[in-house]
C-alpha positions, 0 to 999 in steps of 0.5 A: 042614104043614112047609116045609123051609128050604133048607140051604147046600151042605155046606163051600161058603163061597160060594154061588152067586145061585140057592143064595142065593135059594133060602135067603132064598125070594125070585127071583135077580132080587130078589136081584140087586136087594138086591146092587145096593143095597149091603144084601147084599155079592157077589163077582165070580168070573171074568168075570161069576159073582157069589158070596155068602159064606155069613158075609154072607148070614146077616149080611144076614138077622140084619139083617133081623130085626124082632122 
């Protein structure tokens, strides 16, 4: 059976937190968490939309590698 990795919308250089958390598999909520720790940069849009740049998500997830 394959599972299909979610891919980031097409020309987007930010992606919202329900489109970043889709790609790493995890919860807004956990992703949230990993924001607030500093591990994984955001962008404050307007008056409380939170955006993650493409570069640093994949950034964070080289970062994560173990092996």
């Amino acid at each position: 059976m394959t599972t299909l990795t979610p891919t980031p919308p097409q020309g987007k250089l930010l992606l919202s937190q329900r489109e970043a958390a889709a790609m790493l598999s995890i919860s807004t909520r956990t992703l949230f968490s990993i924001i607030k720790s500093g591990k994984l940069p955001a962008v404050r849009i307007g008056s409380g939309g939170v955006r993650v740049a493409l570069s640093d998500l994949e950034r964070f997830i080289d970062q994560q590698r173990i092996s």
